[in-house]
N, C-alpha and C positions, 0 to 999 in steps of 0.2 A: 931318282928325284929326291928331294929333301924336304923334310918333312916341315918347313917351315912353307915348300910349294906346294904340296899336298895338303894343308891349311889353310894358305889362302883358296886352291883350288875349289874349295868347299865351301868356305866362310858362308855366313847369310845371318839376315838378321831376325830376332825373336821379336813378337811382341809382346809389348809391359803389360796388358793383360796376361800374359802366359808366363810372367814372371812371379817371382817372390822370391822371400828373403832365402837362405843370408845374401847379404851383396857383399863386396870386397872390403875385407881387412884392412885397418889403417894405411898397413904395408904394401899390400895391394893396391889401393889407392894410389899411394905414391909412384908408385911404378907404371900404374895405367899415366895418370897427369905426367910425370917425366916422360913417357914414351909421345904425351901427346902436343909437348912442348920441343920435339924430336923431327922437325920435318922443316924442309924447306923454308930458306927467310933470304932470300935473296937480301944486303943490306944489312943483316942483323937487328933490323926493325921488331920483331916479337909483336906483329900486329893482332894478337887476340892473348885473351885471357881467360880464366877458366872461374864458373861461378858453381860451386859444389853444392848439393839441394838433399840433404839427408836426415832424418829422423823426424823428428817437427817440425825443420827447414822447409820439408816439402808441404806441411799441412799449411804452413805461412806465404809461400810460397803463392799457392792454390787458393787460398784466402784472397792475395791480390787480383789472380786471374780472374775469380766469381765476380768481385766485385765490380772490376773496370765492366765485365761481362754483364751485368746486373742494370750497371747505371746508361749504358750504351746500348740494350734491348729491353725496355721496359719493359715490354708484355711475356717475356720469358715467363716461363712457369717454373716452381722450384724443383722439379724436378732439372731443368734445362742451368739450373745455377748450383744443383748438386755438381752433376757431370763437370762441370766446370770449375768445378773445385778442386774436385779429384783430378786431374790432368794429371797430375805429378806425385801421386800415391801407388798407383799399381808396384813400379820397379821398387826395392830398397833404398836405389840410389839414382841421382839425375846433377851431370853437368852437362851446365850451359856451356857452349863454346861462345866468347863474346868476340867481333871480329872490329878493327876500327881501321881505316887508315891514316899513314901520316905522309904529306908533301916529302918529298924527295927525286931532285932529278935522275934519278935513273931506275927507279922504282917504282910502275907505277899503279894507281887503286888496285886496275883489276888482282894484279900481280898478287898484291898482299890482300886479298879478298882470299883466294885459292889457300892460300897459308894457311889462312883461319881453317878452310875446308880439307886441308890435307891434315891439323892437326884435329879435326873433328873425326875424322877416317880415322886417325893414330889411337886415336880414345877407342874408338868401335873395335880394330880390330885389337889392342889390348887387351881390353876385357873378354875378346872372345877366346882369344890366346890363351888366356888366365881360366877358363871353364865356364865363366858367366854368356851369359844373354846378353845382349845390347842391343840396341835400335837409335838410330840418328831422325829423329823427329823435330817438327817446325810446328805449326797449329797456328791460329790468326795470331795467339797470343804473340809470340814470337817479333810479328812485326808490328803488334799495338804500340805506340808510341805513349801511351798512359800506362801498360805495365811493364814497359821498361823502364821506364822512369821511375815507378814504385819499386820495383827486383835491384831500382840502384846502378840503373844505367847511367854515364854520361850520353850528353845527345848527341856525340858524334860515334855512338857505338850501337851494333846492330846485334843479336844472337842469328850466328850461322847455324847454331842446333841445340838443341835438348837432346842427352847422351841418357838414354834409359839404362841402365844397368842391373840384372839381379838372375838370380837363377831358374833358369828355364822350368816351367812346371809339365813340360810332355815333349814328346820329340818332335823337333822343327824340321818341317817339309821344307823342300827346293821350291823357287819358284821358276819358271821359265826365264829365261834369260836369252838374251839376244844371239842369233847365229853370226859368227866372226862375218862372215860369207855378205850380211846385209850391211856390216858398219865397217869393215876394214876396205880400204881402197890402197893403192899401192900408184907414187907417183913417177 
């Protein structure tokens, strides 16, 4: 078996709590985003794009999330708009995967929705590939329509994930996983 199936066979994901620095070298970087710009496009539509969240990017970032968070739950307590700040501080590093579609007959949403998702995977399992942690997370923010628009969305774009990325700080346990037996059926 080869060791790139022996890889996946194991892959699983850390979380950004259980991260820290370093996270991926410029050059690394590039290699994670080209592998994650590496996946299915039926069309050659490239329906996502990738929004990179590193160094004070993330404290800015987090700034937005508190606040849309702040002005939308008034009675929050500051502890509840710390938290919410920090969302995007644990990892070193954090891309968005941004997913849109475009009209074309023979192409359609769902189709290029999965694109964004498969190059979301491509990002996860690069970095894991590469020796880092990763985790593919959403949070309300994700689908706040006040802080996509502050992060620099257009309105016909949605984030299919926040890619946590940085080095594991202890060894990552297995979770249970589904038995082939319950989800594979044969027609």
């Amino acid at each position: 078996m080869s060791d790139t199936v022996e890889f996946l066979k194991t892959r699983r994901s850390v979380k950004p709590r259980e991260m820290s620095g370093p996270g991926p070298s410029p050059a690394e970087l590039e290699t994670i985003l080209t592998i994650g710009a590496r996946v299915p496009d039926h069309g050659k539509l490239a329906p996502w794009r990738f929004i990179v969240f590193e160094h004070d990017a993330r404290a800015r970032a987090g700034a937005v999330i508190a606040d849309v968070f702040a002005r939308k739950n008034p009675q929050a307590t500051q502890a509840d708009i710390e938290v919410e700040k920090n969302r995007l501080m644990d990892a070193p590093l954090v891309i968005a995967v941004v997913s849109f579609t475009r009209p074309h007959p023979k192409v359609p949403e769902w189709e290029q929705q999965l694109s964004a998702g498969a190059s979301a995977m491509n990002i996860v399992t690069a970095a894991s590939a590469l020796g880092y942690g990763a985790n593919w997370l959403t949070g309300w923010f994700a689908f706040d329509r006040d802080v996509l628009d502050e992060l620099g969305l257009k309105a016909d774009e949605k984030i299919a994930g926040f890619i946590h990325i940085g080095t594991p700080t202890k060894p990552n346990e297995d979770r249970p996983r589904p038995a082939l037996g319950d989800i594979v059926t044969r027609f």
